[in-house]
The first five atom37 places (N, CA, C, CB, O) and aatype in JSON, in Angstrom:
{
  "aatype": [20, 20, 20, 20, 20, 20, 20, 20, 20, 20, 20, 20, 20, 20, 20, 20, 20, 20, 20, 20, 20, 20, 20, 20, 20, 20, 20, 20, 20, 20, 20, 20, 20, 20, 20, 20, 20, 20, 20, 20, 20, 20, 20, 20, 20, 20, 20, 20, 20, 20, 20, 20, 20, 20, 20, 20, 20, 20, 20, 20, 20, 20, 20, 20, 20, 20, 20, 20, 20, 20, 20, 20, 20, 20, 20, 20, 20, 20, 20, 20, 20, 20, 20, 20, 20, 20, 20, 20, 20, 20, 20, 20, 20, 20, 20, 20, 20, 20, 20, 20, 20, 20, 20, 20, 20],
  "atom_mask": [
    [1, 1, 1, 1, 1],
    [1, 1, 1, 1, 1],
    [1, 1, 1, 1, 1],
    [1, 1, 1, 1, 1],
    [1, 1, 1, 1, 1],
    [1, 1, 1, 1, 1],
    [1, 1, 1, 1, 1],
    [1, 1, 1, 1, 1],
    [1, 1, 1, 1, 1],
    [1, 1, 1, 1, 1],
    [1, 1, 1, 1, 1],
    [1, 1, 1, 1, 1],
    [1, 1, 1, 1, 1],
    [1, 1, 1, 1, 1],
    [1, 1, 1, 1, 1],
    [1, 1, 1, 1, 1],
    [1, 1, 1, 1, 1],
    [1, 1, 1, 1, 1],
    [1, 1, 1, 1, 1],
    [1, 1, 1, 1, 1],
    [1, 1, 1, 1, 1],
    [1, 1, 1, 1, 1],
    [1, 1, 1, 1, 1],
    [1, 1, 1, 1, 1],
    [1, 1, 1, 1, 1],
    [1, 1, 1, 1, 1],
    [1, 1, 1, 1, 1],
    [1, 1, 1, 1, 1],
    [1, 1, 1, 1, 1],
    [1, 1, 1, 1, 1],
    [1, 1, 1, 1, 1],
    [1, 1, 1, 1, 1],
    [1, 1, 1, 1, 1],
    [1, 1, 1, 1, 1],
    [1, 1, 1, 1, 1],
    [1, 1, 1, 1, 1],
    [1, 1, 1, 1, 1],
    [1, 1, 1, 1, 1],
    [1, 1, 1, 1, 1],
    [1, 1, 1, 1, 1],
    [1, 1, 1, 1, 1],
    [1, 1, 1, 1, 1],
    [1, 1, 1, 1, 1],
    [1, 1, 1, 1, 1],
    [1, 1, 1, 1, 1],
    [1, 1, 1, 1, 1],
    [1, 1, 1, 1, 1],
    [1, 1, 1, 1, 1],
    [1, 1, 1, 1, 1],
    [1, 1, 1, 1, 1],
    [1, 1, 1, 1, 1],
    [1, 1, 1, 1, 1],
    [1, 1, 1, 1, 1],
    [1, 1, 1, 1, 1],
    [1, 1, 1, 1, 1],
    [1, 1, 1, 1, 1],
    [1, 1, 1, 1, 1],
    [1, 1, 1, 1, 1],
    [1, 1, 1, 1, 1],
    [1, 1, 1, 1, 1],
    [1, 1, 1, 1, 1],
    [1, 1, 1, 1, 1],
    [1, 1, 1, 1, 1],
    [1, 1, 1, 1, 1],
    [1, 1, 1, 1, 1],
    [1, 1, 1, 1, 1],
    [1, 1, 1, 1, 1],
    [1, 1, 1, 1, 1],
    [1, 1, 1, 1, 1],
    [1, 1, 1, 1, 1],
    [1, 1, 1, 1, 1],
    [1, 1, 1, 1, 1],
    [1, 1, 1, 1, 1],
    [1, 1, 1, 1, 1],
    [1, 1, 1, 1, 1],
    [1, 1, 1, 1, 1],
    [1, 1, 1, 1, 1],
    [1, 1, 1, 1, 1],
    [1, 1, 1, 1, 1],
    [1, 1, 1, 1, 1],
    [1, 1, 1, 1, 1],
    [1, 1, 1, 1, 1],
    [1, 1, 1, 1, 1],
    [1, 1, 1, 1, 1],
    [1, 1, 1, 1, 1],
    [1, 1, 1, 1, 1],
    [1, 1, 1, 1, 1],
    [1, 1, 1, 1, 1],
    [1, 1, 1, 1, 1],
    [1, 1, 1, 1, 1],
    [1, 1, 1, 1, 1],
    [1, 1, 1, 1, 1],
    [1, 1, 1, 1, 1],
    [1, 1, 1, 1, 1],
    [1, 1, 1, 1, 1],
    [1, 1, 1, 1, 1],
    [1, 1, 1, 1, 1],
    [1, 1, 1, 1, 1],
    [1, 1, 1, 1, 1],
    [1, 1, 1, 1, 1],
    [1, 1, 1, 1, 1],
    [1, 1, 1, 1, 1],
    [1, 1, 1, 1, 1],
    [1, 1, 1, 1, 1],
    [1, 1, 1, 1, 1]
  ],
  "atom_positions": [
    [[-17.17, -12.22, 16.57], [-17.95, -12.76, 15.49], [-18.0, -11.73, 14.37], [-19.37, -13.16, 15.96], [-18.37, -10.6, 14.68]],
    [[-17.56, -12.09, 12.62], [-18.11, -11.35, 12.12], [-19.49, -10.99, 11.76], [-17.63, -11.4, 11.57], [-20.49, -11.58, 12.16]],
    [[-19.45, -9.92, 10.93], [-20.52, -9.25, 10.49], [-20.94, -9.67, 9.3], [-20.33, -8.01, 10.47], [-20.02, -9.39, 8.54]],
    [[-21.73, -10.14, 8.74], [-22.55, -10.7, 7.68], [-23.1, -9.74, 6.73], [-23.61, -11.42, 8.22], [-23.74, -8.99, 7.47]],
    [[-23.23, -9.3, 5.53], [-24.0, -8.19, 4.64], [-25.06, -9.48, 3.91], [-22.72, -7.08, 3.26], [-24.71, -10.56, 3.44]],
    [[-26.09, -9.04, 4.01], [-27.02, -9.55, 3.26], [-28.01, -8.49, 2.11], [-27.82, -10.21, 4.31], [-28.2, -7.28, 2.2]],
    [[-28.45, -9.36, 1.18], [-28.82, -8.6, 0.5], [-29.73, -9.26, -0.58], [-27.8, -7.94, 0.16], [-29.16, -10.28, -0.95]],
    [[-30.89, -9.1, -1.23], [-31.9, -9.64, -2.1], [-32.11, -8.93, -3.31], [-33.1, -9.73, -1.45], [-32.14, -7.71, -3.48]],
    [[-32.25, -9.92, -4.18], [-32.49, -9.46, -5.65], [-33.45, -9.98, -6.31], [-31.49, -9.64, -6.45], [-33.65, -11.18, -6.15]],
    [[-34.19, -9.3, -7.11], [-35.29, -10.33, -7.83], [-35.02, -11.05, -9.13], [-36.55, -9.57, -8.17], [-36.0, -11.35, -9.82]],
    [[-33.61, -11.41, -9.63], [-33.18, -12.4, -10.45], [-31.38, -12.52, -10.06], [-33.64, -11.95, -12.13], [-30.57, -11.97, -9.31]],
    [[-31.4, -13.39, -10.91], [-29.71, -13.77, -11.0], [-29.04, -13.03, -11.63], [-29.3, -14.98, -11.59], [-27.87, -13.38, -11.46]],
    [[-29.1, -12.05, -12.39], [-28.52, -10.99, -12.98], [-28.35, -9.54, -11.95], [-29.43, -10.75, -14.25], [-27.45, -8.72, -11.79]],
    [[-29.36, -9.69, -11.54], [-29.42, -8.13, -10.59], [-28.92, -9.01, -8.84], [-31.79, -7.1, -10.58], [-28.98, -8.45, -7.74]],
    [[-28.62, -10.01, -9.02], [-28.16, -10.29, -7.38], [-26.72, -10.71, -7.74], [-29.14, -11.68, -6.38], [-25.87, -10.84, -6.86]],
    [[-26.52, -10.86, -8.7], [-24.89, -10.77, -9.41], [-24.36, -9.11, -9.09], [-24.97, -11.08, -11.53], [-23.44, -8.82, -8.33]],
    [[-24.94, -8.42, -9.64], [-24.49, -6.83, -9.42], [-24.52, -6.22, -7.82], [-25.62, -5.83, -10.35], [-23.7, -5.52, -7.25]],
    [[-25.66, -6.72, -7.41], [-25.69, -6.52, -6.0], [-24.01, -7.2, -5.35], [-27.24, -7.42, -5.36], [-23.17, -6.47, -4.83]],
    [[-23.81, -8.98, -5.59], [-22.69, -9.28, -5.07], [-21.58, -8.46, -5.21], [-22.43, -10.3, -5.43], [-20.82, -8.51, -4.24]],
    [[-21.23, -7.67, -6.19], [-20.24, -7.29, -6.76], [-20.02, -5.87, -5.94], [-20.44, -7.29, -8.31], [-18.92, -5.35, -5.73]],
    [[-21.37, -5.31, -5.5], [-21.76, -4.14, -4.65], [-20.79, -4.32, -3.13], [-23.62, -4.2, -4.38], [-20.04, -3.59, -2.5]],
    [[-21.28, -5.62, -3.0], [-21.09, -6.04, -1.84], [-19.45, -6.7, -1.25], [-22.18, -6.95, -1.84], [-18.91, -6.85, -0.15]],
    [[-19.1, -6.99, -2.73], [-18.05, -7.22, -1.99], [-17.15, -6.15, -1.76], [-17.44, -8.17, -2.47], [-16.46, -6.05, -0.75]],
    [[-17.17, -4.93, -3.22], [-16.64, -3.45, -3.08], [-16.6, -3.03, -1.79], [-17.42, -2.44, -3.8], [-15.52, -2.68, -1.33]],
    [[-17.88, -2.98, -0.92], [-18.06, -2.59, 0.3], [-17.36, -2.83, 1.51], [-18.98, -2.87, 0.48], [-17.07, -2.13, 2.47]],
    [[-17.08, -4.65, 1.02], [-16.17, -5.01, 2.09], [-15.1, -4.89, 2.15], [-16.14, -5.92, 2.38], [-14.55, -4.79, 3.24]],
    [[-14.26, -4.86, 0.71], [-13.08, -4.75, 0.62], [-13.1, -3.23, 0.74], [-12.47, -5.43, -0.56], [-11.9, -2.98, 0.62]],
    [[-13.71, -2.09, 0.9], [-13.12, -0.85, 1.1], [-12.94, -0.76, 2.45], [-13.84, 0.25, 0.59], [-12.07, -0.02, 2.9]],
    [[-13.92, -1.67, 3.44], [-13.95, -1.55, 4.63], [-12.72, -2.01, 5.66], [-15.02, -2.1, 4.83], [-12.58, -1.76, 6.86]],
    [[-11.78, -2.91, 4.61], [-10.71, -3.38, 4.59], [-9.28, -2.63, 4.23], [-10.97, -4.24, 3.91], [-8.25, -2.7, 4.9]],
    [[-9.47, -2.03, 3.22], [-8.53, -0.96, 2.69], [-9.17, 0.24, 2.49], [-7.9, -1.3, 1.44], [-9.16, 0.61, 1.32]],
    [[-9.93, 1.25, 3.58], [-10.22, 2.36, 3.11], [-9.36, 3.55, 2.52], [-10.81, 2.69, 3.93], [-8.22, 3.96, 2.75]],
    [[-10.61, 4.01, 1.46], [-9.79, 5.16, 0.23], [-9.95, 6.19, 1.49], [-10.82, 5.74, -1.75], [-10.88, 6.46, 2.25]],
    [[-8.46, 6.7, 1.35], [-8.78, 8.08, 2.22], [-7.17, 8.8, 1.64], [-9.0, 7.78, 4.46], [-6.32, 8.07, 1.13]],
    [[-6.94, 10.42, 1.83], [-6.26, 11.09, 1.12], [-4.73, 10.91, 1.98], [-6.97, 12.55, 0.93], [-3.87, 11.78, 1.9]],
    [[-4.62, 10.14, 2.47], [-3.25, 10.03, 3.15], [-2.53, 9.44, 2.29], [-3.15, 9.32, 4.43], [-2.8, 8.47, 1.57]],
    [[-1.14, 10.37, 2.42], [0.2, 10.05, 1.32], [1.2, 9.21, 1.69], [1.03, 11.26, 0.96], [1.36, 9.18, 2.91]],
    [[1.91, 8.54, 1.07], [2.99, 7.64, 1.29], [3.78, 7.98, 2.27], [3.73, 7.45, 0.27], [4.15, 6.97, 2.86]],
    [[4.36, 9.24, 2.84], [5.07, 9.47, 3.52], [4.34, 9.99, 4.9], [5.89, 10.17, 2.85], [5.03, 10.4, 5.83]],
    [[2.78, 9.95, 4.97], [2.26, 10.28, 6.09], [2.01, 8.51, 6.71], [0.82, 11.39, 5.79], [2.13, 7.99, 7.82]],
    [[1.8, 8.21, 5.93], [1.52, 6.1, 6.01], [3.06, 5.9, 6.98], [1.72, 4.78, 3.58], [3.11, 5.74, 8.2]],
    [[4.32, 5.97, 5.96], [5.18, 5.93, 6.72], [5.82, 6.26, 8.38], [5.5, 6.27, 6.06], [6.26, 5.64, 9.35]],
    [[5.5, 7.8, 7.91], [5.36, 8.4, 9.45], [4.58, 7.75, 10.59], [4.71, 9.69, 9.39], [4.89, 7.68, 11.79]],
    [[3.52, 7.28, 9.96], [2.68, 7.03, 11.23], [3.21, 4.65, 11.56], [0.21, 7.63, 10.55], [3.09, 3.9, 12.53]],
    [[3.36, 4.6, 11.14], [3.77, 3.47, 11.22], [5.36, 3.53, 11.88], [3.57, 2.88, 9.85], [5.45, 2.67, 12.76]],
    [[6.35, 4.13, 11.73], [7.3, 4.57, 12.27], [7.51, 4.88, 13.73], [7.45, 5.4, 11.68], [8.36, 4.51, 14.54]],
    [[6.18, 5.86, 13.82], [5.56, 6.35, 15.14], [5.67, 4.5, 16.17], [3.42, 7.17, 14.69], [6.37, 4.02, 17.06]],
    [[4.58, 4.09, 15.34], [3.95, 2.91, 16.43], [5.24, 1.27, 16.66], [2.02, 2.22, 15.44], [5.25, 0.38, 17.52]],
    [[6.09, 1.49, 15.56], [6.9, 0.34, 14.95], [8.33, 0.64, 16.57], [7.56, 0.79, 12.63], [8.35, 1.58, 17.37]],
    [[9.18, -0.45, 16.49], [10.22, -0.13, 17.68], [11.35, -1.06, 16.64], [9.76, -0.86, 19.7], [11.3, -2.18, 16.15]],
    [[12.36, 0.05, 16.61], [13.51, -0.99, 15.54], [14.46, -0.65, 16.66], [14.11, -0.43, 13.53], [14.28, 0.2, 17.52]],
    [[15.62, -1.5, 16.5], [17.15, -0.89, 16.65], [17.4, 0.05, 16.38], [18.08, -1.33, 16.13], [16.87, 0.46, 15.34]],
    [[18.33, 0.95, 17.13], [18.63, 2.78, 16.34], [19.04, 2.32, 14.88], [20.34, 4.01, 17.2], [18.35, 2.59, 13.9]],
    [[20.52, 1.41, 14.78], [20.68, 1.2, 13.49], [19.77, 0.86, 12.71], [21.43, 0.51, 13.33], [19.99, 1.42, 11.63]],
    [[18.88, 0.25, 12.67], [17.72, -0.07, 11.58], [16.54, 0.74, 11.53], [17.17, -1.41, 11.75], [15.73, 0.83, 10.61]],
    [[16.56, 1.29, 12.62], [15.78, 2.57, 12.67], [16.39, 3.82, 11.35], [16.02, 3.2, 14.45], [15.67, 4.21, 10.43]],
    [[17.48, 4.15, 11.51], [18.21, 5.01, 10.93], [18.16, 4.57, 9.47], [19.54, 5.1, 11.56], [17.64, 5.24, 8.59]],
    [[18.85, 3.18, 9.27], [18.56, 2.92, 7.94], [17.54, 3.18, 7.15], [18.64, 1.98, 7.82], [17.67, 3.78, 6.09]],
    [[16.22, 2.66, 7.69], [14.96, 2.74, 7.67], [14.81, 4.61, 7.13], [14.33, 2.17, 9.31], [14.51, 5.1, 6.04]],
    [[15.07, 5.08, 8.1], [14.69, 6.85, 7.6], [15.61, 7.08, 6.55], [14.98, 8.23, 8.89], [15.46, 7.73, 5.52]],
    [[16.43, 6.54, 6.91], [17.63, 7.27, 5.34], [17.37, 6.38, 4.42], [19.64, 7.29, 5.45], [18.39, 6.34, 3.74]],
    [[16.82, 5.85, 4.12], [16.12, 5.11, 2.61], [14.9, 5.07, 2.29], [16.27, 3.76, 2.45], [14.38, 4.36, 1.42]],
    [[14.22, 6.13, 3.24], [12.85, 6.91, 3.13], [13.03, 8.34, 2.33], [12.26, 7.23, 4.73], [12.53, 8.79, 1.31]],
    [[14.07, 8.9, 3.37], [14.57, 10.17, 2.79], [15.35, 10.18, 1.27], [15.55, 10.71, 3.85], [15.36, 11.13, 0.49]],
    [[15.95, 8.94, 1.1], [16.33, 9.12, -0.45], [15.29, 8.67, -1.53], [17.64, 8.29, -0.76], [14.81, 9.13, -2.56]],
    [[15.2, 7.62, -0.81], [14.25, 6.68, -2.34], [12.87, 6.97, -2.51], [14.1, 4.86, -2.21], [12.41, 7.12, -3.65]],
    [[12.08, 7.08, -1.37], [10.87, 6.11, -1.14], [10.13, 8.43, -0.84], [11.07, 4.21, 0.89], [9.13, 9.13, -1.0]],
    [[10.66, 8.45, -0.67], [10.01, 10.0, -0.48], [10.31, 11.32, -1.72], [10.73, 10.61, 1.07], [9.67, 12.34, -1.99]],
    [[11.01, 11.01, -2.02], [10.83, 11.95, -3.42], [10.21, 11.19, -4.61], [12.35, 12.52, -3.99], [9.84, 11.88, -5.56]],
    [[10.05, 9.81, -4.69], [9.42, 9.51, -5.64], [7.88, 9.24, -5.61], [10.04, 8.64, -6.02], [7.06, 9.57, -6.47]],
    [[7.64, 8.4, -4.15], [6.37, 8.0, -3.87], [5.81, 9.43, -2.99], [6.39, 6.44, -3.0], [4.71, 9.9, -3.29]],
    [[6.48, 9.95, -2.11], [5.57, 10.49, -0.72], [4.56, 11.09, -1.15], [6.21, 11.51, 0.32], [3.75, 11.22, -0.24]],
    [[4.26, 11.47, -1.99], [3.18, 12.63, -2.07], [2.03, 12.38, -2.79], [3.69, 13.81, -2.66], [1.05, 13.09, -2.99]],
    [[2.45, 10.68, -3.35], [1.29, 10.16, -3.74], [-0.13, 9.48, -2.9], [1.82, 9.34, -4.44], [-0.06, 8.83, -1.86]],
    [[-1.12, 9.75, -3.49], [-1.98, 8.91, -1.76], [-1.89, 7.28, -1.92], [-4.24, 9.31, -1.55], [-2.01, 6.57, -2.92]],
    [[-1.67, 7.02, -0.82], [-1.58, 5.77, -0.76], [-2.36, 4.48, -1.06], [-1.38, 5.77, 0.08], [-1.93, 3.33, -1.22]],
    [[-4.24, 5.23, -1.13], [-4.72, 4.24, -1.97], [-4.4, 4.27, -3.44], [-6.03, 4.23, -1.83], [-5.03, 3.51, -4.17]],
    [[-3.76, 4.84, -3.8], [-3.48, 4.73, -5.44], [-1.97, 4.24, -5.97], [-3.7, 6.28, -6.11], [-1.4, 4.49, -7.03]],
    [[-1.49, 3.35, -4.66], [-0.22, 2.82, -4.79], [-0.55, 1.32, -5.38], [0.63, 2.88, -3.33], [-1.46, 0.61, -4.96]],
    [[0.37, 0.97, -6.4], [0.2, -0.38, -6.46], [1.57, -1.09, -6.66], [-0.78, -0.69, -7.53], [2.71, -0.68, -6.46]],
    [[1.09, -2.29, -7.13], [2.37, -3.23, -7.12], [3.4, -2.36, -7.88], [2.13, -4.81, -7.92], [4.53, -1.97, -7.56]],
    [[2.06, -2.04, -9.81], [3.52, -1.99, -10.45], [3.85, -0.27, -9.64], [3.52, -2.09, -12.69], [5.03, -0.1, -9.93]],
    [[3.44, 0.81, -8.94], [3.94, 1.98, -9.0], [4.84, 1.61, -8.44], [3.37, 3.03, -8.62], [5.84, 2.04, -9.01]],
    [[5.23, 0.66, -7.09], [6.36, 0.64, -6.22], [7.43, -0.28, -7.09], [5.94, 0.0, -4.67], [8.64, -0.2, -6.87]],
    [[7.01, -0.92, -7.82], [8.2, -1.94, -8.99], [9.19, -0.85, -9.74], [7.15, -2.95, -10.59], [10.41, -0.93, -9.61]],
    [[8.42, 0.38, -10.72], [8.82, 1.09, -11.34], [10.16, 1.92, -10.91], [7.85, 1.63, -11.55], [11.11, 1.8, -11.69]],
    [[10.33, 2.66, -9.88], [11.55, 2.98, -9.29], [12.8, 2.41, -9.05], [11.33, 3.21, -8.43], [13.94, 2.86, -9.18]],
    [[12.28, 1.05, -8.58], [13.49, 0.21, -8.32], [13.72, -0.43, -9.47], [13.38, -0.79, -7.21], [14.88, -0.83, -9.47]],
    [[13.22, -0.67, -10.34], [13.28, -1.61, -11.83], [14.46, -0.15, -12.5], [11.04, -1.91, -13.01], [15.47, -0.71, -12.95]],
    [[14.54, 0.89, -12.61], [14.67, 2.13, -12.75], [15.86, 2.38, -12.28], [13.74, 2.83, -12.23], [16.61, 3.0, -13.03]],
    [[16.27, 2.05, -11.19], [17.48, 1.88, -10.25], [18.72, 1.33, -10.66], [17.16, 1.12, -9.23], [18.6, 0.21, -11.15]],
    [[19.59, 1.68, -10.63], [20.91, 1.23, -10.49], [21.15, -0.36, -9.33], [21.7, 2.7, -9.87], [21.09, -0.39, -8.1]],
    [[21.39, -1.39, -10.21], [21.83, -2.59, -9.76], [22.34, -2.71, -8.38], [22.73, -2.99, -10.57], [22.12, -3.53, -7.5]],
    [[23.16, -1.56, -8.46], [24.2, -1.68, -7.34], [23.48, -1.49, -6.49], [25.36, -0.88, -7.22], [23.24, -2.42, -5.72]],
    [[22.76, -0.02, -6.28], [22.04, 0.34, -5.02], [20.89, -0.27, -4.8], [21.77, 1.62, -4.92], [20.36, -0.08, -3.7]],
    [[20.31, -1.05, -5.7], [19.1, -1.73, -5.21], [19.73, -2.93, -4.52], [18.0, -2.14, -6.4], [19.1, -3.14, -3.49]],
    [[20.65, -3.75, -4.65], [21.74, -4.85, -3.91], [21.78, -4.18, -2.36], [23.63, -4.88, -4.79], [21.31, -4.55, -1.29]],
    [[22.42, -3.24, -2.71], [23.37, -1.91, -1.06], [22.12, -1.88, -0.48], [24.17, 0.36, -1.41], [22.24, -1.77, 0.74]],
    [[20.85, -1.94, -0.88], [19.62, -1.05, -0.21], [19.0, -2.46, -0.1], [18.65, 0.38, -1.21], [17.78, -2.44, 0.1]],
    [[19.7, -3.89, -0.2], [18.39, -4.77, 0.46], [17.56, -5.69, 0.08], [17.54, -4.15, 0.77], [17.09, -6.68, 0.64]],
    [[17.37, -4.99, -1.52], [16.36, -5.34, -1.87], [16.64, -6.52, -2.89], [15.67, -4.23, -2.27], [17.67, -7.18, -3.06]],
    [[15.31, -6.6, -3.57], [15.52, -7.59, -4.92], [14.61, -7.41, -5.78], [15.48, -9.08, -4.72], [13.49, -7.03, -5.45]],
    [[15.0, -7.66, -7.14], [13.8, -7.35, -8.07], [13.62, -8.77, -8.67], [14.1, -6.09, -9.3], [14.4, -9.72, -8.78]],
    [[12.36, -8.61, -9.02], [11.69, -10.1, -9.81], [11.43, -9.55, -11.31], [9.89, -10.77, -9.0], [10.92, -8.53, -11.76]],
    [[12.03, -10.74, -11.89], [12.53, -10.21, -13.63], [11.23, -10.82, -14.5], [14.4, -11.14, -14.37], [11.19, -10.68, -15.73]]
  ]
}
C-alpha cells in the first residue's frame, strides 16, 4: 500500500504552495538528488544488468568513447533530455547510424 502525504492550509493560496511542496517531495523521493556521476550510474547498473559478451563489450566500448568523456563526470541528477541530445546532434551521421542510434529532428 502506498503512503499518503497530507497536509493543511488555512486558504487556497497557501494550500496551493503547500501542494507544490508536496509534490517536490515526492518526486525527489522518486528521483533522489545525490552526487553520483554518469559513469558511476553506469558502472553500477552494468554491475547488476547480464548482456551477451558481445553486447556486453559493445556496451563498454561506447561508454568508453562517447558517453564517458563527454557525460561521466557530470552528476546525474543534472542530466537531461537536452544534455544527452547535444552530443549526438553534434556527431557525425555516420557514427551515430554505426552506434545504433537515432536522432529526432
Amino acid at each position: 500500500m502506498g503512503r499518503y502525504l497530507k497536509k493543511t492550509a488555512p486558504s487556497l493560496k497557501q494550500a496551493k504552495v503547500e501542494l507544490t511542496k508536496l509534490q517536490k517531495s515526492v518526486d525527489e523521493r522518486r528521483h533522489p538528488r545525490s552526487a553520483i556521476t554518469v559513469s558511476q550510474a553506469i558502472e553500477q547498473w552494468l554491475e547488476v544488468t547480464s548482456h551477451e559478451a558481445s553486447t556486453r563489450e559493445r556496451y563498454e566500448q561506447l561508454i568508453r568513447l562517447y558517453i564517458a568523456p563527454t557525460l561521466g563526470k557530470v552528476q546525474l541528477a543534472r542530466v537531461e533530455a537536452e544534455t544527452l541530445e547535444s552530443p549526438v546532434r553534434a556527431a557525425d551521421p555516420l557514427k551515430i547510424r554505426t552506434m545504433g542510434l537515432s536522432v529526432c529532428q
